[in-house]
ChimeraX commands (.cxc) that place a marker at each C-alpha (Angstrom):
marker #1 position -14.38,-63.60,-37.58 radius 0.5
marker #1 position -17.27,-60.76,-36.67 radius 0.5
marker #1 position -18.88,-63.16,-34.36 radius 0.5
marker #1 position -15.86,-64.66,-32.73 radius 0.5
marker #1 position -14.84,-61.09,-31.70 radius 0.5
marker #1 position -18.77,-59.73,-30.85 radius 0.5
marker #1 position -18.73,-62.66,-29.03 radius 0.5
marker #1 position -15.66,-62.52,-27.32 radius 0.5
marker #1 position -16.61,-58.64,-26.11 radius 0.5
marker #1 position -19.76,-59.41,-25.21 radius 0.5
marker #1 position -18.71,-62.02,-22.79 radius 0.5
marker #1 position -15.72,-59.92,-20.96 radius 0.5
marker #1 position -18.33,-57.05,-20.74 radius 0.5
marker #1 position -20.64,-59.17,-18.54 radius 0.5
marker #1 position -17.77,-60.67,-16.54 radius 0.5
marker #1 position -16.39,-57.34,-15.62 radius 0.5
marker #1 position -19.86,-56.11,-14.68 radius 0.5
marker #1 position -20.71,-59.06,-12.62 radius 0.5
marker #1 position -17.63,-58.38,-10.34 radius 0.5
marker #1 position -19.27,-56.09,-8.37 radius 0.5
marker #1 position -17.29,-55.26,-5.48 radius 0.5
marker #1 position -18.09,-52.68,-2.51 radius 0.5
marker #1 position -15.24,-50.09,-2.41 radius 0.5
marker #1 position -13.12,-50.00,0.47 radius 0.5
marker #1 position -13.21,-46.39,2.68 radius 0.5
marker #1 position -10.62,-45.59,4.15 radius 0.5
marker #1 position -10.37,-43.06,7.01 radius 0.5
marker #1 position -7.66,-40.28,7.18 radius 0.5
marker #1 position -7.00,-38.84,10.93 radius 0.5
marker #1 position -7.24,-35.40,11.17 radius 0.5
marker #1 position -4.03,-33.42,12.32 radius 0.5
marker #1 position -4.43,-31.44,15.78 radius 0.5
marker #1 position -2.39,-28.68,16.33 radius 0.5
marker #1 position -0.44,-29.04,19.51 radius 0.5
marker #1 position 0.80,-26.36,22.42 radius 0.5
marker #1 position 1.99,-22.82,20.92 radius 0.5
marker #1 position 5.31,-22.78,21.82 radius 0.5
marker #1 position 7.34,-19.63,23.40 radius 0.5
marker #1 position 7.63,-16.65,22.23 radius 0.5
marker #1 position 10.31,-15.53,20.37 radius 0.5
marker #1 position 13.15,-12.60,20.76 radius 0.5
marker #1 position 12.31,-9.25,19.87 radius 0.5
marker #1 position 13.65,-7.97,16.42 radius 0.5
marker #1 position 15.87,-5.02,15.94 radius 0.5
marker #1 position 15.05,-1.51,15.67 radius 0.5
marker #1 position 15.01,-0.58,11.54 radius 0.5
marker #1 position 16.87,1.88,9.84 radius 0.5
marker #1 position 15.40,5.80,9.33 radius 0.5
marker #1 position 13.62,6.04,6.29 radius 0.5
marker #1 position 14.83,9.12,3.41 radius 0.5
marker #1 position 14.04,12.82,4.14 radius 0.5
marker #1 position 10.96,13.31,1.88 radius 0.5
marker #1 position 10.83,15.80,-0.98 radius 0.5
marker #1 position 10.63,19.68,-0.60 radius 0.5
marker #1 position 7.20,20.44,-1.50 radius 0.5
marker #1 position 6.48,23.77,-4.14 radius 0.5
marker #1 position 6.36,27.56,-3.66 radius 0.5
marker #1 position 2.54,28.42,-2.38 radius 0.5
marker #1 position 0.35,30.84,-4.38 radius 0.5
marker #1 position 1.07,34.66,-4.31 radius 0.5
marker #1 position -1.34,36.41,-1.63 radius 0.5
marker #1 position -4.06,38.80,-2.21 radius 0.5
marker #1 position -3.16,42.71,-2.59 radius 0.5
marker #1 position -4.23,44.56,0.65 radius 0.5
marker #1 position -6.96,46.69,1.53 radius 0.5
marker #1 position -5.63,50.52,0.18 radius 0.5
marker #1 position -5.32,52.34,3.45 radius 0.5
marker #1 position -6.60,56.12,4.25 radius 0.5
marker #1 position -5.75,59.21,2.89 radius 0.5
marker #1 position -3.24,61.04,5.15 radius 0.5
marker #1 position -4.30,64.45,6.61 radius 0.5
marker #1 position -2.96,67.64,5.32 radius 0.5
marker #1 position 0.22,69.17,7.41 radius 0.5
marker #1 position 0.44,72.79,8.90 radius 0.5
marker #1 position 2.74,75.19,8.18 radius 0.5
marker #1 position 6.56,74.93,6.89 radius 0.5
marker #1 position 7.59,71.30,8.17 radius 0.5
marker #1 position 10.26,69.68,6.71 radius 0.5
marker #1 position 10.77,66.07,6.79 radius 0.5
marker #1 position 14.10,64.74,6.50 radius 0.5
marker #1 position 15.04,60.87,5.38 radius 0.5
marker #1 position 17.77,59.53,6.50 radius 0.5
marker #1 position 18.95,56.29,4.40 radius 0.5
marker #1 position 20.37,52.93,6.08 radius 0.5
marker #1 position 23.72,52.66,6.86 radius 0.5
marker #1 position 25.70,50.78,4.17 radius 0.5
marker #1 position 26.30,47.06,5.17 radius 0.5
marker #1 position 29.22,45.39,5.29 radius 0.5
marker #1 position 30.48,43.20,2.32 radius 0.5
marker #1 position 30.64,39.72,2.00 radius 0.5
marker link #1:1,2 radius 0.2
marker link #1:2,3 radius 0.2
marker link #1:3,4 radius 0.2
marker link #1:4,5 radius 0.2
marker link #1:5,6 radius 0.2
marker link #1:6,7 radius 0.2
marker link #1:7,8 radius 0.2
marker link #1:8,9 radius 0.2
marker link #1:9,10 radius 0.2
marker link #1:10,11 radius 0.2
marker link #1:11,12 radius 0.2
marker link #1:12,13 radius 0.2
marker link #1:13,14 radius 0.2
marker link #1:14,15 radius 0.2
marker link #1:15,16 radius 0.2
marker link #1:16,17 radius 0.2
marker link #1:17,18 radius 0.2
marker link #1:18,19 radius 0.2
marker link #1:19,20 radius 0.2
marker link #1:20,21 radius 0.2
marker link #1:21,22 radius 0.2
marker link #1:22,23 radius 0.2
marker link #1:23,24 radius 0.2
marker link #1:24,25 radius 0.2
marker link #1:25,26 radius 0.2
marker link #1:26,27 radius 0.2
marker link #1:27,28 radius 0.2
marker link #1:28,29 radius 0.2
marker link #1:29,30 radius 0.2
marker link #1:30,31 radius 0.2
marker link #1:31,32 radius 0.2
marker link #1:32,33 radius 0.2
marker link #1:33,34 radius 0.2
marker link #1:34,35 radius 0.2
marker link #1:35,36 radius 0.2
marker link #1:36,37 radius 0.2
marker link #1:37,38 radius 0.2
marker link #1:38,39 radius 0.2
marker link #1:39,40 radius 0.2
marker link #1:40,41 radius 0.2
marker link #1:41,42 radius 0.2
marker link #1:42,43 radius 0.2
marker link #1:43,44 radius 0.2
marker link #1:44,45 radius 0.2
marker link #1:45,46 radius 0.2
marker link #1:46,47 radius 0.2
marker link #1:47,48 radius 0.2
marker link #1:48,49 radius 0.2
marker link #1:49,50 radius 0.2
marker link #1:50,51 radius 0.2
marker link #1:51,52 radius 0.2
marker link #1:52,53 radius 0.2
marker link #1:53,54 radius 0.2
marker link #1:54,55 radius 0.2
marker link #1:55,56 radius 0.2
marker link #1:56,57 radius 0.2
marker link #1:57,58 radius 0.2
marker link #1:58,59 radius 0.2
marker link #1:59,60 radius 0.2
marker link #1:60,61 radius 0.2
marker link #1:61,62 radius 0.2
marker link #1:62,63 radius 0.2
marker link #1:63,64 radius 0.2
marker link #1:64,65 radius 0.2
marker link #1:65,66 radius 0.2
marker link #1:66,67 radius 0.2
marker link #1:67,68 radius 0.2
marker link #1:68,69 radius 0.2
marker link #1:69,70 radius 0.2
marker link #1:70,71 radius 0.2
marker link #1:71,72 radius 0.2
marker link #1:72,73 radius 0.2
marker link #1:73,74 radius 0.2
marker link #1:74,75 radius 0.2
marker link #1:75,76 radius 0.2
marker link #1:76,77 radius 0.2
marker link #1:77,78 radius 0.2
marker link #1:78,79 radius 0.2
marker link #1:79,80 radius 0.2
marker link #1:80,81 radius 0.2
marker link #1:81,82 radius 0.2
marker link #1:82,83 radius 0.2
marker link #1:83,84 radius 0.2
marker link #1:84,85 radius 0.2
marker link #1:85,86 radius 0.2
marker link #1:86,87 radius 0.2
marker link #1:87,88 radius 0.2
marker link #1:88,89 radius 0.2
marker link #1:89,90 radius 0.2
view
């Protein structure tokens, strides 16, 4: 039964490889674009975009330069202040 079936392989082995056939090639055309065609309608203006967002307090300036001392008056002057007149309320 070993022989009958080493046998029997052994012969469809060398039938299959002694069909030796040349593969067939087959050529695909290649696709060619054709004319552009016309241009198309102009699209519509798009909405506004969103007010961005408020952006933070800047930094606190420098202190300024300390200014001269004042010169020393003459005599019996007087200086009088008058305060702002009072606003109206809300």
């Amino acid at each position: 039964m070993k022989l009958t079936l080493l046998m029997a392989t052994l012969f469809a082995t060398l039938t299959l490889a002694a069909c030796d056939r040349n593969p067939t090639v087959v050529t695909v055309p290649v696709p060619v674009p054709g004319p552009a065609g016309a241009t198309g309608a102009t699209g519509e203006t798009g909405s506004a975009g969103n007010t961005g967002a408020m952006g933070n307090t800047g930094a606190m300036g420098n202190t300024g330069a300390m200014g001269e001392t004042g010169k020393t008056g003459m005599g019996n002057t007087t200086v009088i202040v008058v305060p702002p007149a009072a606003s109206a309320p809300n």
